[in-house]
PDB file with SEQRES, HELIX, SHEET and CRYST1 records, atoms N, CA, C and O in Angstrom:
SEQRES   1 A   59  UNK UNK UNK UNK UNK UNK UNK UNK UNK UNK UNK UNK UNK          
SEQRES   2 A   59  UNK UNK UNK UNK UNK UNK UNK UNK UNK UNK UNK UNK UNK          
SEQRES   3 A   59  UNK UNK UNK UNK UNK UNK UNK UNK UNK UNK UNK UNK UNK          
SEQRES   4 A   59  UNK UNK UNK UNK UNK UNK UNK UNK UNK UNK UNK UNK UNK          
SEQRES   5 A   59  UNK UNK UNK UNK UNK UNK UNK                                  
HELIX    1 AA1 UNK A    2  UNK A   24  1                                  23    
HELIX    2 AA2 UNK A   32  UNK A   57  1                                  26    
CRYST1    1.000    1.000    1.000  90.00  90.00  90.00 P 1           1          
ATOM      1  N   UNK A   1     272.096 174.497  10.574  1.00  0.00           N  
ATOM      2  CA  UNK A   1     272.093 174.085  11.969  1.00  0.00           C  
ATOM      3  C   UNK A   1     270.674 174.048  12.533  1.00  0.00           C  
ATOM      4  O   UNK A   1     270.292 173.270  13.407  1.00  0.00           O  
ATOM      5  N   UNK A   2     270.037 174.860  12.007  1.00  0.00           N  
ATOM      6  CA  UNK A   2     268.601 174.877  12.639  1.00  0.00           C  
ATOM      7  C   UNK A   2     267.531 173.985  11.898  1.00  0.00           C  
ATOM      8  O   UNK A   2     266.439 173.729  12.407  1.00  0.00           O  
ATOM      9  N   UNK A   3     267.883 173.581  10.795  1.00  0.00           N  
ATOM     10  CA  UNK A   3     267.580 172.394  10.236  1.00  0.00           C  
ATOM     11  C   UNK A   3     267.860 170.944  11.251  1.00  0.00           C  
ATOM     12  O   UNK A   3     266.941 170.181  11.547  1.00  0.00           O  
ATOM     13  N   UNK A   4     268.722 170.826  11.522  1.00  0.00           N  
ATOM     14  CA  UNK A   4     269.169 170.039  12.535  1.00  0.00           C  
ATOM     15  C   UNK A   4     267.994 169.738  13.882  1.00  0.00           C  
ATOM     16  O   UNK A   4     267.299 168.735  14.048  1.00  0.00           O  
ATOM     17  N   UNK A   5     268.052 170.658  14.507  1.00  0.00           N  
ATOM     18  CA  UNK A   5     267.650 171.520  15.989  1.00  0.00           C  
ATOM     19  C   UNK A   5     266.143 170.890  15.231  1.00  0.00           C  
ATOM     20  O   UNK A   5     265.653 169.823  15.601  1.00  0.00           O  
ATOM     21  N   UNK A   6     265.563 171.703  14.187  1.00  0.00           N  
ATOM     22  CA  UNK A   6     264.209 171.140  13.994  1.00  0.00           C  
ATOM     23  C   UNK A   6     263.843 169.767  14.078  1.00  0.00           C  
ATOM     24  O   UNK A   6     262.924 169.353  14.783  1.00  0.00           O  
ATOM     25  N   UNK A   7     264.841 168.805  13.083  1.00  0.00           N  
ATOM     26  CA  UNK A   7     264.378 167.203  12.836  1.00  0.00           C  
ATOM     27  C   UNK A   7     264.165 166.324  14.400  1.00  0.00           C  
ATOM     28  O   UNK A   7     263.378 165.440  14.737  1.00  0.00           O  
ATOM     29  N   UNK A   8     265.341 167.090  15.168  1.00  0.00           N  
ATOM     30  CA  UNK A   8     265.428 166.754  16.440  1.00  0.00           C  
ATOM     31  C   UNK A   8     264.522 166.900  17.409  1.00  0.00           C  
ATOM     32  O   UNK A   8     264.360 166.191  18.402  1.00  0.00           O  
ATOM     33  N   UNK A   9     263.843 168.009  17.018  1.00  0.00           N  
ATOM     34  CA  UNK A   9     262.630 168.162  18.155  1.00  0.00           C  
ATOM     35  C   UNK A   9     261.545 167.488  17.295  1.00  0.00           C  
ATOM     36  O   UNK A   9     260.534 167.195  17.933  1.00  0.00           O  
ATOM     37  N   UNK A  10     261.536 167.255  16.312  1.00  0.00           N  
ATOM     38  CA  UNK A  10     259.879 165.801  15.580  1.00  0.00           C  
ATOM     39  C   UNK A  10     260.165 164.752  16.093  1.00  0.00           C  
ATOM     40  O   UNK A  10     259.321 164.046  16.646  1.00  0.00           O  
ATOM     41  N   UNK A  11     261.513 164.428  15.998  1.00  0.00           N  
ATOM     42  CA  UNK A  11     261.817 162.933  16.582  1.00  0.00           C  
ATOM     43  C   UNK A  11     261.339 162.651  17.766  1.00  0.00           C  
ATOM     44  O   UNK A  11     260.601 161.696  18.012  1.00  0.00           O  
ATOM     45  N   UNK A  12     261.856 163.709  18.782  1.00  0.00           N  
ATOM     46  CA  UNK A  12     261.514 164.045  20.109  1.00  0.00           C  
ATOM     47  C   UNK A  12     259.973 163.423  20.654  1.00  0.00           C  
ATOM     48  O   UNK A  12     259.577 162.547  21.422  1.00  0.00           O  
ATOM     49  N   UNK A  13     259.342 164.544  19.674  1.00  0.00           N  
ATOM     50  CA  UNK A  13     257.736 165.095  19.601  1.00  0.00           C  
ATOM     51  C   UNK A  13     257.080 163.388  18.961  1.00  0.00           C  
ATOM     52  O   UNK A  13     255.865 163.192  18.983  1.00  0.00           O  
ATOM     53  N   UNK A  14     257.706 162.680  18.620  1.00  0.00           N  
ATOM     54  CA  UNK A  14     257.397 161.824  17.640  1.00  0.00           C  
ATOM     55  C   UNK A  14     257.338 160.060  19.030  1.00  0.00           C  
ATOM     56  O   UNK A  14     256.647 159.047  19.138  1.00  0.00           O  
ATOM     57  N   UNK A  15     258.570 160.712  19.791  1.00  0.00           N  
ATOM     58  CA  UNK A  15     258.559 159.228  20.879  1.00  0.00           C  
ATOM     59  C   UNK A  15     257.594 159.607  21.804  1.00  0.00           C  
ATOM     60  O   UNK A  15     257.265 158.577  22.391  1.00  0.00           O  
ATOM     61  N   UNK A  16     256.907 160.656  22.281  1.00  0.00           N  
ATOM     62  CA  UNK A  16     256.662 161.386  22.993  1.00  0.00           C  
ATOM     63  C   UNK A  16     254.732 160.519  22.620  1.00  0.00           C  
ATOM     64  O   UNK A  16     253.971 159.935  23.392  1.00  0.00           O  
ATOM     65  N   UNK A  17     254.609 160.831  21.201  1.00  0.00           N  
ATOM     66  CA  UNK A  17     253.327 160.631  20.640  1.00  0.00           C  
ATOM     67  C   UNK A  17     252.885 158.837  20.856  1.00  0.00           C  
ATOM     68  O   UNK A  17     251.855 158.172  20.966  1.00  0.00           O  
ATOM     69  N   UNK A  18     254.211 158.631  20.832  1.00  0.00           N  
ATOM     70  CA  UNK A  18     254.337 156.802  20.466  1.00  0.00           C  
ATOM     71  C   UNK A  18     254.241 156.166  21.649  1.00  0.00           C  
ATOM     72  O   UNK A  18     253.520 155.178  21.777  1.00  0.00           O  
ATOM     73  N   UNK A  19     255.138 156.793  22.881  1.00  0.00           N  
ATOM     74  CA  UNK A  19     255.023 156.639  24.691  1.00  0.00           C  
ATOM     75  C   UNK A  19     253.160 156.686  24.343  1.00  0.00           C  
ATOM     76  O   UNK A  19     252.612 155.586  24.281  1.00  0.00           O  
ATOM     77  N   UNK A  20     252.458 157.697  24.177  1.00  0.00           N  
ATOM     78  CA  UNK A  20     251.757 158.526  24.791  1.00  0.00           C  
ATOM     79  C   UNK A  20     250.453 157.326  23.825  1.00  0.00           C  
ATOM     80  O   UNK A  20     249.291 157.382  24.226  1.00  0.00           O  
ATOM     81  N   UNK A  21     250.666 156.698  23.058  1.00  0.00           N  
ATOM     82  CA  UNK A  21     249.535 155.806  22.523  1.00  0.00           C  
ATOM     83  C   UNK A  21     249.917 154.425  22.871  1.00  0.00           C  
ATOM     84  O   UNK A  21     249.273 153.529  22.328  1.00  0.00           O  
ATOM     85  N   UNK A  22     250.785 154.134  23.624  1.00  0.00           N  
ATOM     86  CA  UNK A  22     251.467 152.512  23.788  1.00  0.00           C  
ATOM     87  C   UNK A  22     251.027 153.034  25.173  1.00  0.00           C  
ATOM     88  O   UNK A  22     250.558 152.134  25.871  1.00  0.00           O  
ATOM     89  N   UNK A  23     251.053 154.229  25.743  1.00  0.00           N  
ATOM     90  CA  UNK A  23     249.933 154.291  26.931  1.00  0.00           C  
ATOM     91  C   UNK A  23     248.846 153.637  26.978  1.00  0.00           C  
ATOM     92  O   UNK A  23     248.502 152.633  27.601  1.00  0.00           O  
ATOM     93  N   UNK A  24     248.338 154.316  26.250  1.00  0.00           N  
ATOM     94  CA  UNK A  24     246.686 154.412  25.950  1.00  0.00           C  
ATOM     95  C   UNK A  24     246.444 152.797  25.637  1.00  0.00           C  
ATOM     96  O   UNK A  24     245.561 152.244  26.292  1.00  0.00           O  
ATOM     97  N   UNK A  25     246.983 152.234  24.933  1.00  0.00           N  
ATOM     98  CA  UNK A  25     246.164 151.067  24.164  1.00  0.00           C  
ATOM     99  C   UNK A  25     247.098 149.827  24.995  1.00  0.00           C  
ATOM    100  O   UNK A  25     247.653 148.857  24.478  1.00  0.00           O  
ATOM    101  N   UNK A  26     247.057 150.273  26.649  1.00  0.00           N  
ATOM    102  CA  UNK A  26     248.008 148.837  27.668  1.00  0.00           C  
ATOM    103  C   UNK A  26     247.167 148.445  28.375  1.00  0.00           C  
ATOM    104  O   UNK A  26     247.499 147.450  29.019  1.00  0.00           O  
ATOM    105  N   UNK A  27     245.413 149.091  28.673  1.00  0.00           N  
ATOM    106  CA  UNK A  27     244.570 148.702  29.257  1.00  0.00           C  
ATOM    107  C   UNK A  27     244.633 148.591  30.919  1.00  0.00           C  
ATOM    108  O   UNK A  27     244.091 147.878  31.764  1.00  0.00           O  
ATOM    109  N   UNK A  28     245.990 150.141  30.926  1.00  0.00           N  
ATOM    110  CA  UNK A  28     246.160 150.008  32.326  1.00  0.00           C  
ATOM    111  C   UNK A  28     245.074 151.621  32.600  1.00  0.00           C  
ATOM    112  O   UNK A  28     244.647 152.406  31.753  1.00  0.00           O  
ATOM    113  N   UNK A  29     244.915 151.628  34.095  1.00  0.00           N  
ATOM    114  CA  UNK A  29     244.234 152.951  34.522  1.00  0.00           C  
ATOM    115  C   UNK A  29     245.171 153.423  33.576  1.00  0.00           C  
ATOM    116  O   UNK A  29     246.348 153.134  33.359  1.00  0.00           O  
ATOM    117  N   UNK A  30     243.921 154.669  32.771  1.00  0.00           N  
ATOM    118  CA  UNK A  30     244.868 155.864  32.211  1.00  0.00           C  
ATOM    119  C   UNK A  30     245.249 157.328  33.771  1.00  0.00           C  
ATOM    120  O   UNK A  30     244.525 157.722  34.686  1.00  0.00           O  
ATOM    121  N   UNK A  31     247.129 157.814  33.240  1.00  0.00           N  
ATOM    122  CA  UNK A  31     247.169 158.895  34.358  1.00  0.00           C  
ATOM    123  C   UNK A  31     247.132 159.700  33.492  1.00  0.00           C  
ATOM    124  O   UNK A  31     248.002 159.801  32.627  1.00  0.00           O  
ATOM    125  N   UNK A  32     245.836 160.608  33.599  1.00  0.00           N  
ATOM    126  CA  UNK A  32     246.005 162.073  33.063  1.00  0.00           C  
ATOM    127  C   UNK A  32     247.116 162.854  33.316  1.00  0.00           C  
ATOM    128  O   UNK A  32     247.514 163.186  32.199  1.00  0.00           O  
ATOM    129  N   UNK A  33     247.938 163.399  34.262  1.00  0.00           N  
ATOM    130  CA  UNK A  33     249.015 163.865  34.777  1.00  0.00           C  
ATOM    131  C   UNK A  33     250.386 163.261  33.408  1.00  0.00           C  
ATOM    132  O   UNK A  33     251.037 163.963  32.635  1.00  0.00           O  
ATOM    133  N   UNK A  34     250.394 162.075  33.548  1.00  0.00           N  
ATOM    134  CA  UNK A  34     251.604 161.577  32.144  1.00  0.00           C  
ATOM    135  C   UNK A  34     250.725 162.009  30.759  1.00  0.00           C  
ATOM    136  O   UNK A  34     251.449 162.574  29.939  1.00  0.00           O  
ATOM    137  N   UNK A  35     249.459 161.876  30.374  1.00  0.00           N  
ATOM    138  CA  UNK A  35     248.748 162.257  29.164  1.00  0.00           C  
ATOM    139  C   UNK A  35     248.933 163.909  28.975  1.00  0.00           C  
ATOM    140  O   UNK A  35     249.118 164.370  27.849  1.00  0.00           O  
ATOM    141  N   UNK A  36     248.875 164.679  30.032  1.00  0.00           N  
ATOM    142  CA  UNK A  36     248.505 166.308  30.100  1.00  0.00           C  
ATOM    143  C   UNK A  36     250.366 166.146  29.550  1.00  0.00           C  
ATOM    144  O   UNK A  36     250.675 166.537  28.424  1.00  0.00           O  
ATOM    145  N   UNK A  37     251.084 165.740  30.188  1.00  0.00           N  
ATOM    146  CA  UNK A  37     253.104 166.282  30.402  1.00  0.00           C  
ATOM    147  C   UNK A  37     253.456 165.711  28.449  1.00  0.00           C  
ATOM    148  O   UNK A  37     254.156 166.247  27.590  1.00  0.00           O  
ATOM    149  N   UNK A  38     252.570 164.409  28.403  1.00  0.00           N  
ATOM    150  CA  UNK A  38     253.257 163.836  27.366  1.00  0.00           C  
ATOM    151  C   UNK A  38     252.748 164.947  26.356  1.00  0.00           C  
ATOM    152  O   UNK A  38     253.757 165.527  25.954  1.00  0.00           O  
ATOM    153  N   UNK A  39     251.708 165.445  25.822  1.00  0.00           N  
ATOM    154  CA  UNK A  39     250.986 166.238  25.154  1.00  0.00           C  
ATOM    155  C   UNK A  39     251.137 167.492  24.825  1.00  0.00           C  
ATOM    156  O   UNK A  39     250.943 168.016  23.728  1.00  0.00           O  
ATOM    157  N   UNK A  40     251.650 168.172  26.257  1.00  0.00           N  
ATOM    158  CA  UNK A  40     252.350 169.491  26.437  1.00  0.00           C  
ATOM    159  C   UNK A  40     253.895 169.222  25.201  1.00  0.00           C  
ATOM    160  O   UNK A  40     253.983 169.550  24.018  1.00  0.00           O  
ATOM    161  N   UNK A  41     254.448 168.839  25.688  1.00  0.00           N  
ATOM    162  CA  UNK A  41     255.981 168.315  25.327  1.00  0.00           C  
ATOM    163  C   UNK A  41     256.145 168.209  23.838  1.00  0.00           C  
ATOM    164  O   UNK A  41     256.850 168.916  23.118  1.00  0.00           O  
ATOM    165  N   UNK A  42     255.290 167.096  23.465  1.00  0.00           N  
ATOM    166  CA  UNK A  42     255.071 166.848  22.189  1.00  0.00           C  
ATOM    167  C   UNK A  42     254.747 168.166  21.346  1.00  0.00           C  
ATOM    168  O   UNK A  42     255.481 168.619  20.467  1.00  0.00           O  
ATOM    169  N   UNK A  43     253.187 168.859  21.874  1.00  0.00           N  
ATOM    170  CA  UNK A  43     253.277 169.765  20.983  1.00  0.00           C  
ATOM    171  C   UNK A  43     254.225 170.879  21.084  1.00  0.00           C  
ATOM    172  O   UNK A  43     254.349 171.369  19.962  1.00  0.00           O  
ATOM    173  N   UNK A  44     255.247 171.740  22.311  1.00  0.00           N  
ATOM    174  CA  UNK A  44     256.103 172.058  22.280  1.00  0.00           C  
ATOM    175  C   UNK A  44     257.042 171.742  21.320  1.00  0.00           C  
ATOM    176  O   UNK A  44     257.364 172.621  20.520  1.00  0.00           O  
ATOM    177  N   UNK A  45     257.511 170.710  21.258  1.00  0.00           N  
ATOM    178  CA  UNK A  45     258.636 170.331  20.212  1.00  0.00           C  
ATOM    179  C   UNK A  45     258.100 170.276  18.937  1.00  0.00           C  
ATOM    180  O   UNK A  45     258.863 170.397  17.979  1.00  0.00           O  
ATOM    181  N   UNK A  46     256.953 170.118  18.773  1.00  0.00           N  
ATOM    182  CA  UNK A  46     256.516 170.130  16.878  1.00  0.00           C  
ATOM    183  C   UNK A  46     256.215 171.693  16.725  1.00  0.00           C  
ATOM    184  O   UNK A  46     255.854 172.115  15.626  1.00  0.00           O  
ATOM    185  N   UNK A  47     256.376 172.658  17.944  1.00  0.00           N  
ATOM    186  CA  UNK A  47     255.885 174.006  17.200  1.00  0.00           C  
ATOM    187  C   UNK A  47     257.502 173.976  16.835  1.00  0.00           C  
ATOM    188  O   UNK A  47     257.883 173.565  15.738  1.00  0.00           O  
ATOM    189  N   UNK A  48     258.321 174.398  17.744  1.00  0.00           N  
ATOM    190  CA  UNK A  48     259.376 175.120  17.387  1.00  0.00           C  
ATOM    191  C   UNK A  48     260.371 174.183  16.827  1.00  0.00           C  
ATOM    192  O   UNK A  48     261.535 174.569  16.724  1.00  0.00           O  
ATOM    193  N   UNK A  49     259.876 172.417  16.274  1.00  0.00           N  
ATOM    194  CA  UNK A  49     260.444 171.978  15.206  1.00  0.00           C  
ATOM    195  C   UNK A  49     260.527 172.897  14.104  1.00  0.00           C  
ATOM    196  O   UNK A  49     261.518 173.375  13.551  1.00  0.00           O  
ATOM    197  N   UNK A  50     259.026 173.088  13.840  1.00  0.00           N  
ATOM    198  CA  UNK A  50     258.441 174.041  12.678  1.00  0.00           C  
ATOM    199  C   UNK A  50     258.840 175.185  12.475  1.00  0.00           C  
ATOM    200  O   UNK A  50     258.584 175.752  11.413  1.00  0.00           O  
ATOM    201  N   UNK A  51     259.537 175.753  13.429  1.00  0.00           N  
ATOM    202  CA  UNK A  51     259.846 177.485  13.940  1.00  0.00           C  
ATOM    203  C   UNK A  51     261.200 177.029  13.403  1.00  0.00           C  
ATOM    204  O   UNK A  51     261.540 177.589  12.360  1.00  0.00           O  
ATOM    205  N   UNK A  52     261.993 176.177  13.878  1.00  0.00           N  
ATOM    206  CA  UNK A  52     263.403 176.136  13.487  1.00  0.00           C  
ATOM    207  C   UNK A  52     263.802 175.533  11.932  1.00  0.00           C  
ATOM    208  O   UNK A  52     264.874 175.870  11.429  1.00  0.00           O  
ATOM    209  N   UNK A  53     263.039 174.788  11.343  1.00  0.00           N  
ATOM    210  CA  UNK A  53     262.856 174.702  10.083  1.00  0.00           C  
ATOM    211  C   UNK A  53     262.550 175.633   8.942  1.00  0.00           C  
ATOM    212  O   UNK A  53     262.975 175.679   7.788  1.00  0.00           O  
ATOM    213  N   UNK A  54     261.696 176.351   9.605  1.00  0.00           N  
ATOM    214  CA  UNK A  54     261.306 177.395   8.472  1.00  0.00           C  
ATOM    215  C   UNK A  54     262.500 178.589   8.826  1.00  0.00           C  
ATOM    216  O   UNK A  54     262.881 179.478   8.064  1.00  0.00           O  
ATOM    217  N   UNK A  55     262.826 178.396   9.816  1.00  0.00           N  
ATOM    218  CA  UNK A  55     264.309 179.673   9.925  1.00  0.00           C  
ATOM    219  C   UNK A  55     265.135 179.143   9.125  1.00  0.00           C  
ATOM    220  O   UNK A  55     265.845 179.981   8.570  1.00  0.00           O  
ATOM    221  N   UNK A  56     265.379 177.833   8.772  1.00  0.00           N  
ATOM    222  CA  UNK A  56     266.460 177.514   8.083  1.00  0.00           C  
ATOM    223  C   UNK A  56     266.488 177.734   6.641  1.00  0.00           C  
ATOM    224  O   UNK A  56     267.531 177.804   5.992  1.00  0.00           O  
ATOM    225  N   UNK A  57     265.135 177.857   6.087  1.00  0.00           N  
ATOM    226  CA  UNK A  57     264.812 178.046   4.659  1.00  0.00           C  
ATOM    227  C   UNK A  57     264.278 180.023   4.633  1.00  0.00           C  
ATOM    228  O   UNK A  57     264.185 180.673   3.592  1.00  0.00           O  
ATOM    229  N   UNK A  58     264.111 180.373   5.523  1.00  0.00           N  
ATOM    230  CA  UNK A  58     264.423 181.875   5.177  1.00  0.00           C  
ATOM    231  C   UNK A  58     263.226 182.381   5.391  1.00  0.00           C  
ATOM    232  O   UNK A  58     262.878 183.373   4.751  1.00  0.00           O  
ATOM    233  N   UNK A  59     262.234 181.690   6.491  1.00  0.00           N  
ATOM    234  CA  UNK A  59     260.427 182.742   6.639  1.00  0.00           C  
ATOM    235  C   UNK A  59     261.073 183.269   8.377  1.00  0.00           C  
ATOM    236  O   UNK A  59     260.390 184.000   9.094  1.00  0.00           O  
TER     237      UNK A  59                                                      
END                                                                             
């Protein structure tokens, strides 16, 4: 199950990265405020992807 819970938060962490460079490369004003939230989020979900993955294999 926590195998699960993990893939789910990369995916997450993964649209998050993809929003967050289809930002960047639209040649509109960049908003720091969506760059700081998108960034936070993202790396949130790739730690405790990682946290819930490795619970599933036994560290």
């Amino acid at each position: 199950m926590f195998a699960l819970y993990g893939w789910l938060l990369f995916i997450v962490a993964g649209i998050f990265l993809t929003l967050l460079i289809l930002h960047v490369e639209s040649e509109k004003k960049l908003s720091y405020k969506f760059t700081i939230i998108a960034v936070i989020i993202a790396s949130f979900c790739i730690g405790y992807g990682v946290h819930f993955l490795l619970l599933e294999v036994g560290y």
